[in-house]
N, C-alpha and C positions, 0 to 999 in steps of 0.2 A: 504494500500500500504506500502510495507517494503522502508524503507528510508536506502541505504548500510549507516555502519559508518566508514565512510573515516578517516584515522589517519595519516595523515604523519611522525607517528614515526614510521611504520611498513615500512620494505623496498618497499613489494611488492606491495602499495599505487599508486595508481595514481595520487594520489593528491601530493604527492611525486616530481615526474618530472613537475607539473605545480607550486609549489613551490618554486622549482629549477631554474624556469625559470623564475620565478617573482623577483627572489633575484639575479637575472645577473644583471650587472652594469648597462650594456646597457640597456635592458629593462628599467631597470628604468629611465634614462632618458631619453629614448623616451617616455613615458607616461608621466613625467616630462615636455618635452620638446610639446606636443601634448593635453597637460591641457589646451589650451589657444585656442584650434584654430585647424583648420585642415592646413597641412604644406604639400609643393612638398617636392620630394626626397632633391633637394638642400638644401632648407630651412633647413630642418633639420639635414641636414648634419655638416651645418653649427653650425647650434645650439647646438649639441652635438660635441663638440670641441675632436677630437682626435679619430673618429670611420671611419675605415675606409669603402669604398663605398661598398666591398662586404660582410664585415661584418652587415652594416646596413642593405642592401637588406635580407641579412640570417635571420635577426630581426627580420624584419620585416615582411617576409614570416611566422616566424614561432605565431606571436602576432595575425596574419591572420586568420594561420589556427586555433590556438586558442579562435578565436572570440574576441582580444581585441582590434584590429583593424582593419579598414574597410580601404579600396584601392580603388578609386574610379578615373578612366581614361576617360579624355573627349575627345572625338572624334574633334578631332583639330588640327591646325597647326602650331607656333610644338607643338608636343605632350605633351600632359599636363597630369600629375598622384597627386592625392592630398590622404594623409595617413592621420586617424583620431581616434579617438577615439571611439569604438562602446560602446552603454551602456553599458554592461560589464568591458570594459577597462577603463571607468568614475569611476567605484566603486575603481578604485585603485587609483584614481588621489589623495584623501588624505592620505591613508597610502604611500605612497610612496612620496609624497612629506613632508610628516614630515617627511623619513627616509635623506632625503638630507637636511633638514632644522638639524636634528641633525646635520648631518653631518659636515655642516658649522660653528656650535653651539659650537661644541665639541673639534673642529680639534687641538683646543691648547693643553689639556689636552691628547689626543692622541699622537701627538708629543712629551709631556712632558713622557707618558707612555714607550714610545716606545724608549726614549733616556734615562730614567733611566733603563730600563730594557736592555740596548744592554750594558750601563756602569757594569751592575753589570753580565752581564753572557757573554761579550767579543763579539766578532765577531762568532766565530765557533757555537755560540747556531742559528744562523739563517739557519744555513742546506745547 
């Protein structure tokens, strides 16, 4: 059986646009935010501080149809929807939480970059 060789440095890559989507913000905290547990919509809404409600839904449709997360709606009063992690979406739960754990790590150093670099080439370098 031929195994294609996916490259994501080739444009026309498909793995291309699922890499792309792995490295959105949001995705990432929602896999971040869904390491621990399967979460309703609010919950997580919550817990990703600053996304808004049709942005998450968009997300989250799209980590769906991706297979990295599973949507699971109980026939109930009210209506209840719990989002979670499919095995799939597990296998990202550590790369992507050491990319926020740098994150956190780093952010002084970042800042430090970002204020010598804005002292030494002015305002106008940022476009």
């Amino acid at each position: 059986m031929n195994v294609p060789a996916w490259n994501v440095m080739v444009a026309t890559c498909p793995s291309r646009t699922s890499l792309a989507k792995i490295a959105n913000k949001w995705t990432a905290m929602i896999v971040i935010a869904l390491s621990d547990g399967p979460l309703r919509f609010g919950e997580l809404r919550d817990a990703v501080a600053g996304i808004s409600g049709k942005v998450l839904a968009d997300t989250l449709r799209d980590l769906e149809r991706d297979g990295i997360v599973s949507r699971t709606a109980y026939d109930q009063m009210p209506p209840r929807v719990d989002y979670e992690l499919t095995p799939l979406g597990q296998t990202l739960r550590e790369p992507l939480t050491a990319l926020g754990r740098w994150a956190e790590q780093y952010i002084e150093e970042v800042l430090q970059a970002r204020d010598s670099y804005d002292d030494r080439t002015g305002p106008a370098a940022l476009g």
